[in-house]
ChimeraX commands (.cxc) that place a marker at each C-alpha (Angstrom):
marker #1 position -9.47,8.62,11.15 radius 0.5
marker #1 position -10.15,5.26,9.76 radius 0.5
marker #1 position -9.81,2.63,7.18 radius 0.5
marker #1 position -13.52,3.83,5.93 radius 0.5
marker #1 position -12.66,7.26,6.88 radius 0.5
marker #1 position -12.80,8.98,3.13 radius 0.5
marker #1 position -10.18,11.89,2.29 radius 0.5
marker #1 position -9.84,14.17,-0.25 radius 0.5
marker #1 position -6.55,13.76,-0.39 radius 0.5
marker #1 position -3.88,13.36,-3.92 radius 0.5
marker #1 position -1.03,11.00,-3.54 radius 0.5
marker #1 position 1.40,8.96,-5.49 radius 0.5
marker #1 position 2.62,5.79,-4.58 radius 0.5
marker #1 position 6.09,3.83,-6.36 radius 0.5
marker #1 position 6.52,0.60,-5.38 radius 0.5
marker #1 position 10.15,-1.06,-5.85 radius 0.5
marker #1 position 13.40,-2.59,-4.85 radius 0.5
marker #1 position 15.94,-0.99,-3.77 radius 0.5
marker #1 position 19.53,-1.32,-4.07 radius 0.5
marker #1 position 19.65,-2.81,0.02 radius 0.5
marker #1 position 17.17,-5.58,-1.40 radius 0.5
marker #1 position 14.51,-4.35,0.25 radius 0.5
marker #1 position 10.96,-3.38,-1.04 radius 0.5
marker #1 position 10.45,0.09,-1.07 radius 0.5
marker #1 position 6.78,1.87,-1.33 radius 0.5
marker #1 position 7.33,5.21,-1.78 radius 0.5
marker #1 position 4.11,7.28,-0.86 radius 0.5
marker #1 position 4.33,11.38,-1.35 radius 0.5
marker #1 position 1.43,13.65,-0.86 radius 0.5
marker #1 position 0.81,17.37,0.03 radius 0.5
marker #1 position 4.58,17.61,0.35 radius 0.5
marker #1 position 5.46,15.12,2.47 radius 0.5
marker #1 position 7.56,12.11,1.47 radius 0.5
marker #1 position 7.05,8.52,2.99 radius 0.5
marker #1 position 9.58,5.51,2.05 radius 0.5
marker #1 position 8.45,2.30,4.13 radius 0.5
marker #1 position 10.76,-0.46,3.47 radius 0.5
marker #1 position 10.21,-4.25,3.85 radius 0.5
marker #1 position 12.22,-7.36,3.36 radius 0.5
marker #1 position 11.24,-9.65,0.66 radius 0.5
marker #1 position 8.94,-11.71,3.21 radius 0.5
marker #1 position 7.41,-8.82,4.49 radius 0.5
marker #1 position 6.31,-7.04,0.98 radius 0.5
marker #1 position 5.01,-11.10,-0.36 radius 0.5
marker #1 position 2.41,-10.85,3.48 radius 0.5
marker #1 position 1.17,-7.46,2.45 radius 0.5
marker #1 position 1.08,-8.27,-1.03 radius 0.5
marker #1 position -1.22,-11.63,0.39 radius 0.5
marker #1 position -3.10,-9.07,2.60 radius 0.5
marker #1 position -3.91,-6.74,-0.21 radius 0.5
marker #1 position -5.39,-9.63,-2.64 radius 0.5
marker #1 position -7.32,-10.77,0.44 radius 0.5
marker #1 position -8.56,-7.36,0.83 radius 0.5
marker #1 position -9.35,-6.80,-2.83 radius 0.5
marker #1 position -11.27,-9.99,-2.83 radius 0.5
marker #1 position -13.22,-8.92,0.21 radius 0.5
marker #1 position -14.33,-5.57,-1.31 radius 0.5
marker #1 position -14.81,-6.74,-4.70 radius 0.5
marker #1 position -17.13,-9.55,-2.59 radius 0.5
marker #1 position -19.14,-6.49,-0.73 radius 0.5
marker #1 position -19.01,-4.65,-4.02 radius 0.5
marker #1 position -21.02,-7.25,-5.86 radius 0.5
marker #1 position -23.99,-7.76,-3.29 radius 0.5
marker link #1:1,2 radius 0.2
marker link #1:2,3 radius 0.2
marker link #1:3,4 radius 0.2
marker link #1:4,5 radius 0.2
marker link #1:5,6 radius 0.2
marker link #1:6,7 radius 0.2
marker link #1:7,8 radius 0.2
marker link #1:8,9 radius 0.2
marker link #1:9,10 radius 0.2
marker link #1:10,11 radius 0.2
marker link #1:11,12 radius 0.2
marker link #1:12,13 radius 0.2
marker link #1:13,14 radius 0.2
marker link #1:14,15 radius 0.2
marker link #1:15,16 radius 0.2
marker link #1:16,17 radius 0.2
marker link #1:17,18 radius 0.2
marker link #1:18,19 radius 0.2
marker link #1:19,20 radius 0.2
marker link #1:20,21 radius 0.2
marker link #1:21,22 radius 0.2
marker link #1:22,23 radius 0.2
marker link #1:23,24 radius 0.2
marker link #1:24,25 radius 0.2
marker link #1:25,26 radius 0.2
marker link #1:26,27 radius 0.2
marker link #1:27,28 radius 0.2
marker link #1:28,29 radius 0.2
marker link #1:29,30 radius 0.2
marker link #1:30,31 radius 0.2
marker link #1:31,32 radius 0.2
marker link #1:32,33 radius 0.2
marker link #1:33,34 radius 0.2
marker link #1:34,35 radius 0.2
marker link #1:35,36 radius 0.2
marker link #1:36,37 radius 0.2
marker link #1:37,38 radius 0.2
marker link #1:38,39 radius 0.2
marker link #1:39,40 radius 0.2
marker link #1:40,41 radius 0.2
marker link #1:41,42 radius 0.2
marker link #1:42,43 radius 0.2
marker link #1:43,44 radius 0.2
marker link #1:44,45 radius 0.2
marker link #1:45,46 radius 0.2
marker link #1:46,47 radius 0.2
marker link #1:47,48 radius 0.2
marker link #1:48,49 radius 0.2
marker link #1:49,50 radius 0.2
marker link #1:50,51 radius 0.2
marker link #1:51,52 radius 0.2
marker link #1:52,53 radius 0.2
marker link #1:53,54 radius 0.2
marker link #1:54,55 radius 0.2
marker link #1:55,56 radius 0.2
marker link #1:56,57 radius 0.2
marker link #1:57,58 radius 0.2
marker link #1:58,59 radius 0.2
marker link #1:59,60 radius 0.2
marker link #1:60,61 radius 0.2
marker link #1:61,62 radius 0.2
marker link #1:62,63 radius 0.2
view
C-alpha cells in the first residue's frame, strides 16, 4: 500500500495538546486506536509538510 493507494476505509482523526505539551493526533478506525505524539517543533514541520502538500494537489487538481 501507498500514498495513492485508495481505501475504503472510515476514520476519525483529533488533533490536540496534551497535558505533557505535546501534540497529540489521535487517529481511530475499525477499532483500533492510534495516538502519535510530537513536540511543538515536530507538529509546526508536519503542519509545513501538509500545506506544501495541499498546495501540490490543489496545483495537480487545477490542470
Amino acid at each position: 500500500m501507498g500514498i495513492n493507494t485508495e481505501r475504503d476505509i472510515e476514520a476519525n482523526l483529533q488533533i490536540g495538546p496534551t497535558d505533557q505539551g505535546f501534540v497529540r493526533l489521535f487517529v481511530e478506525a475499525d477499532g483500533m486506536e492510534i495516538p502519535m505524539d510530537f513536540s511543538p517543533e515536530e507538529a509546526e514541520e508536519i503542519a509545513e509538510e501538509m500545506r506544501a502538500a495541499a498546495a501540490t494537489a490543489r496545483n495537480i487538481a487545477s490542470k
